[in-house]
Each structure stands twice: as C-alpha cells, then as structure tokens.
N, C-alpha and C positions, 0 to 999 in steps of 0.2 A: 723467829726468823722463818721465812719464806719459803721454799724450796720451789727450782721451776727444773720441771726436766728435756730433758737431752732433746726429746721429741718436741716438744717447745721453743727452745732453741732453737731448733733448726725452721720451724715456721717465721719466727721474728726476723730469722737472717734471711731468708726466703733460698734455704738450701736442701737438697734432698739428700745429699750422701753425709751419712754421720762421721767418716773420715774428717769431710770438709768442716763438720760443724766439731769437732772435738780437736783440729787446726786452728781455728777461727780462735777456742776459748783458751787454748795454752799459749797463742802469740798475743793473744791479750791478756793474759794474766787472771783467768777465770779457774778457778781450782769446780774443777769434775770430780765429785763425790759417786764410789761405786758401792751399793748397798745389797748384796745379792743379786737379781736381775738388774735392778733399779738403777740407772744412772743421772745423775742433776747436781745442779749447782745453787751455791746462793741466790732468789733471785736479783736482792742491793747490787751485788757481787758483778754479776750480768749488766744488770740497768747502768750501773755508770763504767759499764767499757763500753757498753754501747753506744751512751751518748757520750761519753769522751772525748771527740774530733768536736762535736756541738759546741760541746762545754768551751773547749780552749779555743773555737771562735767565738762565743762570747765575750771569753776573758781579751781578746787581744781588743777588741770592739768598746766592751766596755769596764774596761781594768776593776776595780773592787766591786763596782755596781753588775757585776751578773750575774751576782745570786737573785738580786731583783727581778732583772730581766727575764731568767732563767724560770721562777716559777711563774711570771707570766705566761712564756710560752706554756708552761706548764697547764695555766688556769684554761689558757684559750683565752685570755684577754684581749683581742685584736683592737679594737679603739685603743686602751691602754698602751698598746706596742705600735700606734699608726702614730700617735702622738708624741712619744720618746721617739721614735725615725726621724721627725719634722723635727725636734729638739737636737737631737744629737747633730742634724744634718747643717747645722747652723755654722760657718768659720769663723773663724775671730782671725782676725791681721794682724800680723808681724807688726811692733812696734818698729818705725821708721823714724830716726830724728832729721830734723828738718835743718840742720846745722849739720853743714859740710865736715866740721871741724872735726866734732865726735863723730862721723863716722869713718873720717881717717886713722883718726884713736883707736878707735873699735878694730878696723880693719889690722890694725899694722898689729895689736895685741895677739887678735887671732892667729895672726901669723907669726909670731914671736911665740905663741904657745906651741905653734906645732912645730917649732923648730926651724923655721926657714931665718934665712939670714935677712932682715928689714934694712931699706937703707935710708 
C-alpha cells in the first residue's frame, strides 16, 4: 500500500494551512497516520474521498454502469465518453394508450392507490 503525505495532501486540495488539510481528511473520513515527524495517509484511502462527490454523480447518471464510465474518465477516453453522451442523451416516450378507456382505468387506479375517494 501507498502512503501520500500530509504535504501532498495539501497540493491536491490546493490548500496551504495544514489545520485546513488535517479538517478536510477527518470530515471525510481519511485516517492521518503520525510516524515520528512523519505524517500521511493511505494514498486508496485519500483518492476515493476525493473523487466521492464524482463517483455518486456518476452513480446517479449512470446506475450500475459507472464503473464503466468511471475508468474511462479515468483512461482519458474522450471519443469513448463523446459517444455514451449522444447515447445516453437519447428519450424514449412514455407509453400512451390511444384508447380513452384504459386510460380512465389507469387514472381512477392511480388514484384509488393513493387513497383518494374515485367516484
């Protein structure tokens, strides 16, 4: 395993007071290892609080598929990631029935599910 230290740290988050960088890694859940002078953490440990906020725009974006996505961005695949945009970017339509009937069915259900009184 890795080790990245404190000084390190604090260049990635682009901060210069080590208070703010030793804040940063306890409200994210970065365990600060202190070795004699030495102070650092895991660097896995680090990289995914880092990219965290990333990550769970991915996941909302693209539900199980953003491990995929994810080491794309990683590779720097941009063709790859211009081409899933234009896919993803694609709607699909609400089916519509074209019969009056069923969609009074439908409607008065819905509303029978939610508890309103249908009449």
């Amino acid at each position: 395993m890795k080790n990245i230290s404190i000084e390190e740290i604090l260049k990635q988050l682009s901060y210069s007071d080590l208070r703010s960088g030793r804040r940063w890694c306890r409200e994210n859940d970065v365990l600060l290892i202190k070795q004699g002078k030495q102070e650092f953490a895991l660097e896995t440990n680090f990289q995914e609080a880092f990219e965290r906020p990333f990550i769970t725009k991915l996941k909302k974006q693209h539900g199980d598929g953003w491990k995929m996505v994810y080491n794309l961005y990683k590779e720097g695949n941009i063709p790859a990631l211009d081409t899933l945009q234009k896919i993803s970017t694609v709607g699909h339509k609400v089916f519509r029935s074209a019969k009056r009937k069923s969609n009074l069915f439908k409607e008065k259900l819905d509303m029978a599910l939610k508890g309103k009184k249908v009449a």
